[in-house]
C-alpha positions in Angstrom: 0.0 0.0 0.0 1.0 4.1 -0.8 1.3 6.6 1.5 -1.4 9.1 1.4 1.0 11.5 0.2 1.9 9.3 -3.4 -1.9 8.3 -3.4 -3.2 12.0 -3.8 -0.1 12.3 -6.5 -1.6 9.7 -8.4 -5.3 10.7 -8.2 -4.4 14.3 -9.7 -2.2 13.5 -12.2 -4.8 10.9 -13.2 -6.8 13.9 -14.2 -5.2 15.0 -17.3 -5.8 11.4 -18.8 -9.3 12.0 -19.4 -10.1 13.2 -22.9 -12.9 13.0 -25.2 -12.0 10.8 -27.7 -14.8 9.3 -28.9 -12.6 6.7 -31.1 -11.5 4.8 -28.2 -13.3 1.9 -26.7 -13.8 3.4 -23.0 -15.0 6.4 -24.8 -17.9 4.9 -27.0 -21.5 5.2 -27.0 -21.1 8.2 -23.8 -22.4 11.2 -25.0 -20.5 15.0 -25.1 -22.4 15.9 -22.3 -22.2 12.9 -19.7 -18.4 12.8 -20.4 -18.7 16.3 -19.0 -20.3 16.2 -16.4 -18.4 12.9 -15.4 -15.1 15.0 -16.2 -16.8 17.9 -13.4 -17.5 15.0 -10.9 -14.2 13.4 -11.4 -12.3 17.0 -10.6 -14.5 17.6 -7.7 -13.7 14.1 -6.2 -10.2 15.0 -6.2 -10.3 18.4 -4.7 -12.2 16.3 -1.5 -9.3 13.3 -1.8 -6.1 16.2 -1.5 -8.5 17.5 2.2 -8.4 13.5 2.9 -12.1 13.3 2.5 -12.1 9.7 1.0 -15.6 9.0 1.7 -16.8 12.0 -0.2 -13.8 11.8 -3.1 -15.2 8.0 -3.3 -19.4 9.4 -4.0 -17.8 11.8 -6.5 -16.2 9.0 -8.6 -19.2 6.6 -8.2 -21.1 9.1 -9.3 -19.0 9.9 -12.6 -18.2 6.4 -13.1 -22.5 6.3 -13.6 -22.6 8.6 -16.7 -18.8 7.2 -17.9 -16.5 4.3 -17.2 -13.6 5.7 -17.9 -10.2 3.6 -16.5 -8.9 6.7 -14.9 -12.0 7.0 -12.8 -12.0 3.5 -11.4 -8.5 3.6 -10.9 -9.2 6.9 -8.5 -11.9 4.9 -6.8 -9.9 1.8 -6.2 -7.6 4.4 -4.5 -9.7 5.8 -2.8 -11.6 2.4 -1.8 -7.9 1.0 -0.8 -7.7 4.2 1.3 -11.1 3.1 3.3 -9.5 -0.6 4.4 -12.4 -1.9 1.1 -9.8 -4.1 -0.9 -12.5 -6.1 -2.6 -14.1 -2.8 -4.1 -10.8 -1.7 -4.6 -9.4 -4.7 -6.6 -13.0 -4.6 -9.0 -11.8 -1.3 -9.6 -8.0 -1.8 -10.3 -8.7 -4.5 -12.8 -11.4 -2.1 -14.5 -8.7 0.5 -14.4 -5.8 -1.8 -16.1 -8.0 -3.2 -18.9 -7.2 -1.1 -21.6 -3.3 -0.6 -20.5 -1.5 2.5 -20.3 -3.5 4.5 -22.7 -6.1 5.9 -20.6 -4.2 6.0 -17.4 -0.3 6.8 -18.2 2.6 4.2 -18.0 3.6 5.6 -14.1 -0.3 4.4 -13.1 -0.4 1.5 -14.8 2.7 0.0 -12.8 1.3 1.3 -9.7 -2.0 0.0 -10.3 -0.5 -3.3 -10.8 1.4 -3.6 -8.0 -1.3 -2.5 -6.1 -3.3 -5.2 -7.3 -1.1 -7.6 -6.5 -0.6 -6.6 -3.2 -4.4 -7.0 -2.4 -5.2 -10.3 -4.8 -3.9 -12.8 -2.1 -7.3 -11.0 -0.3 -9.9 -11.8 -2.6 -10.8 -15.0 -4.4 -13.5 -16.4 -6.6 -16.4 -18.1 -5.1 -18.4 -20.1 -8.0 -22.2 -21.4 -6.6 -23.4 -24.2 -8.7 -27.5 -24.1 -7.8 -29.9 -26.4 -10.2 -33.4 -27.0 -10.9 -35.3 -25.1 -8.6 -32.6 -22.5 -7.7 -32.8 -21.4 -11.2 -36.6 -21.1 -11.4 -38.3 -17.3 -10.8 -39.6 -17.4 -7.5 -35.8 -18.8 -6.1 -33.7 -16.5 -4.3 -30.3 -16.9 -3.7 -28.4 -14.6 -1.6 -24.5 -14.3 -0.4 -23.8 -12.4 2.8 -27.3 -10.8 2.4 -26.9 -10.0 -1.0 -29.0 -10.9 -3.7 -27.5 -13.0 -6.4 -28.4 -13.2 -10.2 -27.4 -16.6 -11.3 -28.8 -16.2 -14.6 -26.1 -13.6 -15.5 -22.8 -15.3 -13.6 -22.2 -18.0 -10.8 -19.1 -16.9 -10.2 -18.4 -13.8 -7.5 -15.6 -11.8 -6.1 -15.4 -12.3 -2.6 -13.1 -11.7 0.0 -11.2 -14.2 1.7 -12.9 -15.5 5.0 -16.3 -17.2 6.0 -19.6 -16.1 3.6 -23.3 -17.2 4.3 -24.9 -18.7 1.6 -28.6 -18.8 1.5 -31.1 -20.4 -0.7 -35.0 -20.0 -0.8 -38.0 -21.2 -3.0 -41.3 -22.1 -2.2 -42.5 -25.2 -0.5 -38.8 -26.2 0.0 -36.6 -26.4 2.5 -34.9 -23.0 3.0 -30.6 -24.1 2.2 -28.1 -22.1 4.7 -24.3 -23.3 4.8 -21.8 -21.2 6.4 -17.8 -21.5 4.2 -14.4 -20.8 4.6 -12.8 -20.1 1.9 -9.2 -19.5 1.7 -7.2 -18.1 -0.9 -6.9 -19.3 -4.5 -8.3 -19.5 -8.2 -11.7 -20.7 -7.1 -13.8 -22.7 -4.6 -16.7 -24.1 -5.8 -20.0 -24.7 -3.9 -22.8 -26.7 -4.8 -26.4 -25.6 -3.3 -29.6 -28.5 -3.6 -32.8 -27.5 -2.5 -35.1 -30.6 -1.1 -39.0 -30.4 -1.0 -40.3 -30.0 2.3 -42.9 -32.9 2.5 -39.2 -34.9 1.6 -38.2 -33.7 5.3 -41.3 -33.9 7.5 -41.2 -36.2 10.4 -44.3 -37.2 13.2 -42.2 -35.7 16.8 -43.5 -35.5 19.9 -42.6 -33.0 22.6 -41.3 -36.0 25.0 -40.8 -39.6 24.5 -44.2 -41.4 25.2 -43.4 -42.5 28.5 -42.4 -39.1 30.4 -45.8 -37.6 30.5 -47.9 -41.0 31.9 -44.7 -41.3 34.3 -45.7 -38.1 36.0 -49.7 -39.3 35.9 -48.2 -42.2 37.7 -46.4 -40.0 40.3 -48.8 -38.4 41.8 -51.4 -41.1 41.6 -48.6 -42.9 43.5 -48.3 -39.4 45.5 -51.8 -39.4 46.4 -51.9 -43.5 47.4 -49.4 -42.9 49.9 -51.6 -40.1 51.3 -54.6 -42.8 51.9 -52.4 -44.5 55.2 -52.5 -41.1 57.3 -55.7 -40.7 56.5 -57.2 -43.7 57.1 -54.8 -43.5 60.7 -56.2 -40.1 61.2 -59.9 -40.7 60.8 -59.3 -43.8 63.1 -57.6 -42.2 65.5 -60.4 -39.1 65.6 -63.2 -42.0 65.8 -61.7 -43.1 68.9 -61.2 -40.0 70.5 -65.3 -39.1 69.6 -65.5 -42.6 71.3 -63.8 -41.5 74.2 -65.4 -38.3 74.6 -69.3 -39.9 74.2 -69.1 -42.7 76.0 -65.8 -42.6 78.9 -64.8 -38.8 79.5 -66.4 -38.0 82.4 -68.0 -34.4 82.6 -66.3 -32.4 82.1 -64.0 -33.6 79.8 -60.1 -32.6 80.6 -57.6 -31.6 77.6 -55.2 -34.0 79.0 -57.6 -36.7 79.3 -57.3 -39.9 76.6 -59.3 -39.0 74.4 -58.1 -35.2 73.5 -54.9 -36.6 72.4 -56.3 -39.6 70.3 -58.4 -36.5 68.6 -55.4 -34.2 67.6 -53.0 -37.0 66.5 -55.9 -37.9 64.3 -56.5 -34.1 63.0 -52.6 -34.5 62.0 -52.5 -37.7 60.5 -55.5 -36.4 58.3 -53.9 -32.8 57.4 -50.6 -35.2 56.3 -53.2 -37.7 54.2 -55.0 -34.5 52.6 -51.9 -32.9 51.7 -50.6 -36.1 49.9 -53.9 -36.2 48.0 -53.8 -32.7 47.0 -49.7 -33.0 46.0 -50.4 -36.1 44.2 -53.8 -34.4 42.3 -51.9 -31.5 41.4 -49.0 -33.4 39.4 -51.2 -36.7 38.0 -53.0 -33.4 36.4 -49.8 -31.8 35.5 -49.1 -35.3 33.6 -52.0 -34.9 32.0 -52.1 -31.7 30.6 -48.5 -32.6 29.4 -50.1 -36.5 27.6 -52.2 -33.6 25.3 -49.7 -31.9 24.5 -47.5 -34.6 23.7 -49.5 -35.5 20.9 -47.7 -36.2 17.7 -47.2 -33.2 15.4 -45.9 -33.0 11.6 -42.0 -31.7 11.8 -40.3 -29.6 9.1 -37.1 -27.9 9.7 -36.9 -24.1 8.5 -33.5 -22.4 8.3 -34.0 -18.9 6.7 -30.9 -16.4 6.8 -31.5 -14.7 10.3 -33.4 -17.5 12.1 -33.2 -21.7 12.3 -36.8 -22.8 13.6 -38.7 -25.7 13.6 -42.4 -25.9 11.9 -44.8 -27.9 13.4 -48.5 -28.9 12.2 -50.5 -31.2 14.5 -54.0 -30.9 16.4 -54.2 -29.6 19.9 
């Protein structure tokens, strides 16, 4: 990479390349008047790149570049894109730039433009997607990194090296998401399949069969423990009623037989109560939870900002 210093050099002496020759092959087909006004851009951009405004040198250019492509233009804006830490915008550029050779850009920016771009290929690669069938069809979308491609006109991209989303969409198929590396090189090549989604359905329940009737058989279990205490407890009240009709002499003292046969009853019948009301409360939970383990229809969704599960069933 240049120094801001050699960088600015370059982007004004660029300038004076730019003539309206309407014989050459950059210069075809664009109108007296765009080249103009793309020649009044192009100046502007470089006042704003000498102050070190990159990002507003780098609108300029884009904006020139749209009424001409002219090789000194790109080659500004790969500067200027290098300058922002962009090298994959800058490299599209720089090969724009070179195409023609030294003509449009001078012999000095030619060799700098080429050493430029090879100090920033070993960054950028060629990612090809290979996508079929449906991925082909209208209502397909394919996207990289969020960005929509167009198969139809290339399957090859410049990307940077480093880890891309790939995401494919259609229709009543499953949505495709794969995550890649890819390292530096001439290419790496990725194939994308999209499957039907009736192909990937699946019955599921929430919980194997067993888990919800398991907790039905808890608390029934919960609740049949509770029946000893209560069955001890009503006895043991009997017998103090017994006591208390028939023996207790009147009146009856609190410390007499029968008093204490009564409360030991009223607390072996609050512990047989509780155990039925425990045991009630988690035979229903187990069956609130046998509904809802019904079997439902499974299809897997994967989308570019989500992974879910779809489910169909009856409830």
């Amino acid at each position: 990479m240049r120094g801001t210093a050699i960088a600015v050099a370059i982007v004004l002496a660029a300038a004076s390349s730019i003539a309206r020759a309407d014989d050459k092959p950059w210069a075809r087909g664009v109108s007296e008047e765009n080249q103009a006004a793309a020649l009044k851009l192009y100046r502007e951009g470089n006042d704003d790149f000498v102050e070190d405004r990159f990002a507003a040198a780098l609108a300029k250019y884009e904006a020139a570049l749209k009424l001409w492509s002219h090789p000194a233009i790109h080659y500004n804006a790969a500067i200027c894109f290098n300058s922002l830490d962009r090298p994959l915008e800058a490299y599209v550029h720089l090969e724009a730039a070179l195409q023609y050779g030294a003509e449009p850009i001078g012999k000095d920016h030619l060799a700098t433009g080429k050493q430029l771009r090879a100090a920033l290929k070993p960054r950028v690669t060629v990612l090809e997607i290979v996508c079929s069938g449906p991925c082909t069809d209208r209502d397909a979308e394919l996207l990289l990194d969020n960005e929509k491609l167009d198969l139809a006109r290339s399957s090859a991209q410049l990307v940077l090296v480093g880890r891309h989303l790939i995401v494919a969409s259609k229709p009543n198929y499953l949505t495709y998401r794969k995550s890649v590396e890819i390292g530096a090189g001439d290419k790496t090549t990725v194939k994308v399949e999209l499957v039907l989604v009736p192909a990937a359905k699946r019955l599921a329940r929430r919980w194997p069969t067993w888990k919800p009737w398991a907790v039905v058989g808890a608390g029934a279990g919960i609740a049949l423990v509770g029946l000893a205490p209560l069955l001890i407890g009503n006895g043991q009240i009997d017998a103090g009623n017994a006591y208390f009709n028939t023996t207790c002499p009147s009146p009856c003292m609190a410390t007499q037989p029968g008093e204490s046969d009564y409360h030991r009853g009223a607390v072996w019948q609050g512990i047989g109560v509780g155990a039925f009301v425990a045991g009630g409360v988690v035979a229903a939970s187990g069956f609130v939870m046998v509904l809802a383990n019904q079997p439902r229809l499974v299809a897997p969704d994967v989308g570019r900002d989500h992974v879910a599960i779809t489910l169909a069933g009856r409830w």
